[in-house]
N, C-alpha and C positions, 0 to 999 in steps of 0.2 A: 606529496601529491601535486600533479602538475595542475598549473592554472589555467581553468578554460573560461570561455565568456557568456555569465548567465545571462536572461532574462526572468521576467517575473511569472516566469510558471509559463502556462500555454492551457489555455482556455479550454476549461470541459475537465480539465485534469481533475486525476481524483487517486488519494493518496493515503496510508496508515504506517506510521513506524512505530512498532509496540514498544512500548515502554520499557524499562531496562528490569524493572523491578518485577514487573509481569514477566518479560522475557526470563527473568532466575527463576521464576516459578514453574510455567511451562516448560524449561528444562530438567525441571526435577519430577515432571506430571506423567506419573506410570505410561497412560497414554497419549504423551506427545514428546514424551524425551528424545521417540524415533526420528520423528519428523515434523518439524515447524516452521511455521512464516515467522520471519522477523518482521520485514518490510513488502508492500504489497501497493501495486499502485497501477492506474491507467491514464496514459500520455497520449492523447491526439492533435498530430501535426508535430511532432516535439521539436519545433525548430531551435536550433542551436543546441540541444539535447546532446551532450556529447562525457565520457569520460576516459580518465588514463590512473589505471592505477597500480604503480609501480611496483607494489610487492604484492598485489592480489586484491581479494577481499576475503573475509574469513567465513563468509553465508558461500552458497551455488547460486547462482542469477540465472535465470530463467527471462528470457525474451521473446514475445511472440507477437511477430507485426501482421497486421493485419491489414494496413495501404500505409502508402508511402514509399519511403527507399533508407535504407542504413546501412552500417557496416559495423563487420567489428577486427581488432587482430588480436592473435596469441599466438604462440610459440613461435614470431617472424614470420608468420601469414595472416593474410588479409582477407576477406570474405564478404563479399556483398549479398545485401538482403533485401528482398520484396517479398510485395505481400505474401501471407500463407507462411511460410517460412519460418521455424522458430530457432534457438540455441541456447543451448546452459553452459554456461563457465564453469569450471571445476574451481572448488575453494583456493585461494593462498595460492596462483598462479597470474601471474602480471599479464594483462591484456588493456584493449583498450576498443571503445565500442564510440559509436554517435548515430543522429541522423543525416539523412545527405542535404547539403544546405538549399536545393533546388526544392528537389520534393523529399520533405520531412516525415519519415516515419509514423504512424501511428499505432501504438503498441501498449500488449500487457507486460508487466512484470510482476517476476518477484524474487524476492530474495527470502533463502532455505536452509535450514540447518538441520542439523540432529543428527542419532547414534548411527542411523539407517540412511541419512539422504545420498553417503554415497553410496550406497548400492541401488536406492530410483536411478539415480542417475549413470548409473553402470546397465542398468535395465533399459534406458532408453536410448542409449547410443550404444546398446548391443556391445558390451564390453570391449569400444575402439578406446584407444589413448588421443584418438584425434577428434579434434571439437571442429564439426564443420554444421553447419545449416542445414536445416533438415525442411525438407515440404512436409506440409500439412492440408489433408484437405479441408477446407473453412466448415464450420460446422455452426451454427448458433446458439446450438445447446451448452456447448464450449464455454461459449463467454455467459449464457445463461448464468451455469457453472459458476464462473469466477465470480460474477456478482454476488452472487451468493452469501460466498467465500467473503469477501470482502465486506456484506452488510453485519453478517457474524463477528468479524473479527473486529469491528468498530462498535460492538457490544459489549467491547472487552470487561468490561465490569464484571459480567456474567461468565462465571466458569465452564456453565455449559454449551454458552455459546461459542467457548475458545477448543471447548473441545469437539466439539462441530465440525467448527471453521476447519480447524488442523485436519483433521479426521475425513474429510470431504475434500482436502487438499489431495491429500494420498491418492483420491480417484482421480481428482483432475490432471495430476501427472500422468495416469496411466492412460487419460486420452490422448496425449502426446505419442503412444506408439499407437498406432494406426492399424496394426493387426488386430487390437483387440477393443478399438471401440466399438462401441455400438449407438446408435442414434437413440433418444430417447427423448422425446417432446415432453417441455417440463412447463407446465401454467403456475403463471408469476401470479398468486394471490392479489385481488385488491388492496391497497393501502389502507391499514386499517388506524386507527384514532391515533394512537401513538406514533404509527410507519408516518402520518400525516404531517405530527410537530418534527420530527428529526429531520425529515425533510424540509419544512419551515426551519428550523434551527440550522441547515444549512445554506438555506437563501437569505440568510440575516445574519452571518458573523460579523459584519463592521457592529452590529448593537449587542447594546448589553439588555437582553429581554430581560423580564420580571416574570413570576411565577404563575401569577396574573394574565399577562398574556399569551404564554405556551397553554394555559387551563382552557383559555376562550379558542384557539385554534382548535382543541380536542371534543371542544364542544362539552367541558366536562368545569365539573365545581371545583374552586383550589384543590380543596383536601383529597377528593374523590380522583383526579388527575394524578396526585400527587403518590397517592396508591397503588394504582393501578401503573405507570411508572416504573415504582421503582421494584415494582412484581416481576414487571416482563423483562427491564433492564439492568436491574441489580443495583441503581443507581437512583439519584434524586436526578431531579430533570435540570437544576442549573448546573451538579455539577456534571454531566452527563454536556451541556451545549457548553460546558468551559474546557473538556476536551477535544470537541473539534473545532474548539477557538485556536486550539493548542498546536491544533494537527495543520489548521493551516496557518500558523505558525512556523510551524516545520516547515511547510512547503515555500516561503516566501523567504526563511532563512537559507534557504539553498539554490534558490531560485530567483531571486532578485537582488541587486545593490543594497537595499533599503538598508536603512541602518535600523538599528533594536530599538530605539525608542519611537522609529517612524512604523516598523510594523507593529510594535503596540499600539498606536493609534489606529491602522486601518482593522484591528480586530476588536476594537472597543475600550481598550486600558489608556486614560489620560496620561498614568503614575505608570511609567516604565518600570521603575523599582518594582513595585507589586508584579506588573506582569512579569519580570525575570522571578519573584519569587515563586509564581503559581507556573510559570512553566517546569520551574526548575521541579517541584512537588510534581508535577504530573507525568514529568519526562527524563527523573533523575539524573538529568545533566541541567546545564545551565544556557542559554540562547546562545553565548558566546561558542561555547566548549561544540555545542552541536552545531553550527557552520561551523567549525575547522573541522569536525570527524568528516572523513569520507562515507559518505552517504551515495544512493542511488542518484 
């Protein structure tokens, strides 16, 4: 894999790489063996945002920029991108993608698999062999959509929420061809007690909350919180805020210098040991192993 020059993420970013052990499930899930997210994320401004990946990658990548400027190449062509504009890679095909270093891309992605996803993807480039840029008109239900998509799939605990997530993917693709969307005003319910703390839980990952105090943002008794919880999430609530201690873990192991015992400190772990053993429990590989894999 060639070497390019991170930084520590890009502000606003926001990221899910599912677990490996989840990912073997969902590939065996009647209704998602067809088609699933592996990885799933949104990048605004991605400066230095760039990769090259020599024998492919083994998901479909999907890119959709929404301001900014990027590029990508495959098969000894090159293609410049602005906004409106999206592109999928086909699996196991060497290419290579970034933003432009002036003005930075702002974009969805994600990365796709399954029995079916080549034929999405034979669907939306009208069965060409050639991957070029497509327009799109901007739609906001779109990314409505993808939020979605992505608050489901960071519920990973809950099966039903993955089967959702996956399952509501399959539409989101299909607004990518332009013939057959249709607009459809979607109202984003209130954040309700719970939607409250995980949001709290994400504007406090340098700490290590207590039980205690996620109960008092819910406005709810320990026990009574802790209920209701793990009802809607499938999950207790510490270990529920210790996967997206995890998650941006991830993102700062690929995205920053930092060494592993310095991002365990900015996510709350004194004992680097512990945090390598709890990420490694959460994300079946080890911190080390996941910066060296080629990732998004």
């Amino acid at each position: 894999m060639a070497m390019i020059e991170k930084k520590e993420g890009f502000i606003g970013q926001r990221s899910y790489v599912v677990p490996s052990d989840l990912l073997t499930r969902i590939s065996q899930h009647p209704l998602l063996e067809a088609l699933h997210i592996t990885d799933i994320g949104y990048y605004p401004k991605a400066s230095f945002h760039a990769r090259e990946r020599k024998s492919g990658c083994p998901q479909y990548i999907l890119i959709y920029c929404v301001q900014g400027e990027g590029y990508f190449e495959i098969n000894g062509s090159r293609y410049e991108i602005t906004p409106d504009y999206f592109f999928i890679l086909p699996a196991h095909v060497p290419h290579k993608y970034g933003a432009n270093s002036d003005n930075p891309w702002t974009i969805y992605w994600v990365h796709f698999t399954g029995k079916k996803a080549s034929d999405y993807w034979n669907f939306l480039l009208d069965n060409s062999d050639t991957v070029i840029p497509v327009f799109l008109a901007p739609n906001n239900d779109r990314i409505v959509i993808f939020e979605d998509i992505m608050t489901h799939i960071e519920m990973s605990f809950n099966d039903d929420n993955m089967v959702y997530a996956n399952t509501r993917f399959a539409y989101f693709l299909t607004t990518f061809k332009s013939s057959v969307f249709s607009p459809n005003s979607q109202q984003i319910d209130k954040p309700d007690s719970i939607s409250r703390v995980i949001n709290y839980m994400r504007e406090h990952l340098t700490e290590m909350l207590t039980l205690e105090q996620l109960a008092e943002v819910a406005g709810m008794s320990t026990s009574h919180f802790s209920a209701v919880f793990r009802q809607k999430v499938q999950s207790s609530p510490i270990q529920f805020f210790t996967v997206l201690k995890i998650q941006q873990a991830c993102r700062l192991l690929e995205y920053s210098r930092l060494r592993i015992k310095e991002i365990a400190y900015q996510i709350g772990y004194s004992d680097p040991y512990h945090f390598s053993r709890v990420f490694t429990t959460v994300m079946g590989i080890s911190p080390r192993d996941f910066r060296k894999a080629d990732k998004q």
